[in-house]
N, C-alpha and C positions, 0 to 999 in steps of 0.2 A: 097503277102499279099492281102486281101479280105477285102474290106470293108464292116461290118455290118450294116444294120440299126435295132438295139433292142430295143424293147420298154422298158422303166424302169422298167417296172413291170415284167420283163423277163431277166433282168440283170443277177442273180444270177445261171439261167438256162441256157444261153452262157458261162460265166466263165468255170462253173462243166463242160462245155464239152470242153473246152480249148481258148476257145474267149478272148482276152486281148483287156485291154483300151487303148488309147491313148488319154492321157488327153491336147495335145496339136491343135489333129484335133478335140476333144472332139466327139470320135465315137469308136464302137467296130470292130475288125478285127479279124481274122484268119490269124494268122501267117504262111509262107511260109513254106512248109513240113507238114502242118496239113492237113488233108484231110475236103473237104469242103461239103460235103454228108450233116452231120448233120445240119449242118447249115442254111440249105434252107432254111427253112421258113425269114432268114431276111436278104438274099440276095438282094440287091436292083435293084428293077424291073426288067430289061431283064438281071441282071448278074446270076440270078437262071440260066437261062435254057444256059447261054455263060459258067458259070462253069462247067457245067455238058458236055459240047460240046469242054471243053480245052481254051475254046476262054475267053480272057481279060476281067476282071468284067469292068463296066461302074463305075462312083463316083462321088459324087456331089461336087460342086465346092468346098467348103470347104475344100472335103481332098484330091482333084489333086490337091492345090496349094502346088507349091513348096518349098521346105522349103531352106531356104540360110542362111548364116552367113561365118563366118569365121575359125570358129569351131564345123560348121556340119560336121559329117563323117558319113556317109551313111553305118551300119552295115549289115553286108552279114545274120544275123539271127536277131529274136529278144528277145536279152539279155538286160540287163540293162546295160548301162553302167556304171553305178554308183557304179557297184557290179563287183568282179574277175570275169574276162572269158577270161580261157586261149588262146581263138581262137580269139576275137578280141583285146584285149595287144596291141600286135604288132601293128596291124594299128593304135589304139587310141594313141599309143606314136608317131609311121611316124609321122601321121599328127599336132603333137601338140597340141591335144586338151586334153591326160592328162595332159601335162603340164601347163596348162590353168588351169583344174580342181584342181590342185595339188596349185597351187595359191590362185586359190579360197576360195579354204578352208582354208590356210595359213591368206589369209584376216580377214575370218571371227571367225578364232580362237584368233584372237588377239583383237577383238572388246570385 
C-alpha cells in the first residue's frame, strides 16, 4: 500500500485510476498489486522516485500510526470487510471479529 497525498480538486482523477480512501487515516492509497506508475504525481516527496526504485514509500505520521484494537485483523488485500470475500472469511471468523460484527449488528437491529 502507497500512500497518496491528493489534492481535493484531484480526487475524482485518483479514484478512475484505482486510488482508494481510507477514511480512517483520512488519505488516499494505492492498493497492493496496483501498479504505482500513474500515480506519481501524488506520491509523497521522496516516495516518487523509492517507488519507482522498489524501495519503501516514506508516510506522514498520520498514516504510520498503528492501528490496534482487539478486533483489528490486518487484511492480506484491500476488500471491504463489510461486504463477502471469499478470501478473507476465514481469517475474519479465526480471529473473531465477524463474530463481533455479527453482534453488532444483532445490537443495532433491535434498537
Amino acid at each position: 500500500m502507497k500512500v497518496l497525498k491528493v489534492p481535493y480538486a484531484e480526487k475524482d482523477e485518483a479514484k478512475a485510476l484505482g486510488a482508494r480512501w481510507n477514511p480512517t487515516r483520512k488519505s488516499w492509497y494505492v492498493p497492493d498489486g496496483v501498479a504505482v506508475e500513474p500515480f506519481a504525481k501524488w506520491l509523497a516527496g521522496s516516495a516518487a522516485a523509492g517507488a519507482s526504485a522498489g524501495e519503501p514509500s516514506s508516510r506522514d505520521a498520520r498514516a504510520a500510526k498503528p492501528v490496534v484494537g482487539s478486533k483489528y485483523v490486518e487484511l492480506a488485500h484491500a476488500c471491504n470487510p463489510f461486504e463477502e470475500c471469499a478470501e478473507c472469511r476465514p481469517k475474519l471468523i479465526d480471529s473473531g471479529w465477524f463474530e463481533a460484527h455479527q453482534a453488532v449488528r444483532k445490537m443495532l437491529a433491535a434498537l
